[in-house]
N, C-alpha and C positions, 0 to 999 in steps of 0.2 A: 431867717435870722434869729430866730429864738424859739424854746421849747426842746424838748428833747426826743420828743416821740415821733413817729415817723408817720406822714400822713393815714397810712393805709391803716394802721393799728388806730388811729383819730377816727375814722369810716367807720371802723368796725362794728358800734355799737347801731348807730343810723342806717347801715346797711342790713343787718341783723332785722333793726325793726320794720324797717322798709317789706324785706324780707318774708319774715314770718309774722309779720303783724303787729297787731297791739288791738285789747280790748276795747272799746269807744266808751268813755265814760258818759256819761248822763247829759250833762252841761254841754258836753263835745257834741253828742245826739241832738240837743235840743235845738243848739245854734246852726249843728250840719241842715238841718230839717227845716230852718228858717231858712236859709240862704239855696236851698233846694231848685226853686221855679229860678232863680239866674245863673245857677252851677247849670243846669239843665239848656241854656239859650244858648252855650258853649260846649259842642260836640267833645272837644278836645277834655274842657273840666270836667264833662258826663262820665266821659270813659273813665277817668282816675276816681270823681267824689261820689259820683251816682251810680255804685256797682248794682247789677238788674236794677236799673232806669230808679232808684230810690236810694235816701239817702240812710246811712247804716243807723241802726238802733242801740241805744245802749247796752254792752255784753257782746254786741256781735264784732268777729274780727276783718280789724281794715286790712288789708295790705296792697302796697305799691312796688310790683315788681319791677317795673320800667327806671321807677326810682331809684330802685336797689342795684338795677344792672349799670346806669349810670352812675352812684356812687362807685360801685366795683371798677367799673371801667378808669375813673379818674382814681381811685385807691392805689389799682396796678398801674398806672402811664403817667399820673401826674397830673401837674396843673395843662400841661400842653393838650389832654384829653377834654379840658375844659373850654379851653380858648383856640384851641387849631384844630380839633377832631372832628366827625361826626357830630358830637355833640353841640358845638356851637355850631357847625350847617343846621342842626334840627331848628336850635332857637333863631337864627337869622331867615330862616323858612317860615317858621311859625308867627315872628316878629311882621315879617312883611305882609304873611296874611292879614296879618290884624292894620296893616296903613302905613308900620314902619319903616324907617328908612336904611336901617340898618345894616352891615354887610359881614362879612367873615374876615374881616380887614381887621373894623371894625373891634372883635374881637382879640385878634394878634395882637394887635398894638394897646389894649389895655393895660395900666400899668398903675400897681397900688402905690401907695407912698406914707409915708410917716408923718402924721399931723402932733403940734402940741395939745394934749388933751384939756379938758375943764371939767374943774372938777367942784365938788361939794362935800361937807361933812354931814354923815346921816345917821342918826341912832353909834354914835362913836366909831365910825368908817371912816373913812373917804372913799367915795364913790366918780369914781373915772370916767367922761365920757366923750366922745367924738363933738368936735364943736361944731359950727353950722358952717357948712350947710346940711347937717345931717340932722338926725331926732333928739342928739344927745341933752342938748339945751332945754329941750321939754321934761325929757326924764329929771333932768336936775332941778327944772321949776317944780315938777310934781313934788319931788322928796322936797322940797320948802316950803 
C-alpha cells in the first residue's frame, strides 16, 4: 500500500550483509560472549551465533548464509515465500520442536492490518508508534 520501491531492492542491503558479513564491533563481542553458554544450549543458535563452538571477537567477520538465502528467497517470490513456502514449514518445524502449537495454516492466514498510531513529541519531532499491545507505549514513556 505505500512506498515505492519494490521489496527485493528493500532485501538488498540485509541480504548483502547477511551475505558477506559485517565486522563485529567490541560491544557486539562483549555482549555475544556473555550470552554464549545459552546461545550454546540451543543447537539450532550454536550453528548461527557460535561459529567453531565460540562466539566471534571483535574485528572478526560474522556471516549468516542461511539468512541471506532466506531473504533472497522472499526478495524473488514474495511475501508468499514467507508465509506458504518452505520457509514457514522450517519455522512451524522448529516451532513445534520447542512445544509449539503452531501449524502452516497458521501462517497462510496471517494477516497485518492498519492500527491508529500514538504518538509523542521529542526533541521537536513527533515520534510514531504502534500502540499496545505492542512495545510502542514504552518507547514513548522512555522519550518522556
Amino acid at each position: 500500500d505505500h512506498g515505492k520501491l519494490p521489496l527485493a531492492k528493500l532485501l538488498e542491503p540485509a541480504i548483502a550483509l547477511a551475505r558477506d558479513g559485517y565486522a563485529v564491533s567490541s560491544r557486539v563481542a562483549a555482549d555475544w560472549a556473555g550470552q554464549a553458554p545459552l546461545l550454546a544450549k540451543d543447537p539450532h543458535a550454536a550453528r548461527v551465533f557460535l561459529p567453531d563452538g565460540r562466539a566471534p571477537v571483535a574485528g572478526e567477520v560474522h556471516r549468516q548464509l542461511e539468512l541471506a538465502a532466506t531473504l533472497q528467497a522472499i526478495a524473488e517470490r514474495g511475501a508468499s515465500a514467507f508465509y506458504e513456502g518452505e520457509i514457514a514449514q522450517d519455522m512451524v518445524d522448529r516451532l513445534r520442536d520447542l512445544g509449539g502449537l503452531h501449524t502452516l495454516e497458521d501462517f497462510k492466514e496471517a494477516k497485518g492490518g492498519y492500527v491508529t498510531p500514538i504518538k509523542t513529541s521529542f526533541r521537536g519531532h513527533e515520534v510514531h508508534e504502534c500502540p499496545p499491545a505492542g512495545q510502542g507505549v514504552i518507547a514513548l514513556m522512555i522519550l518522556n
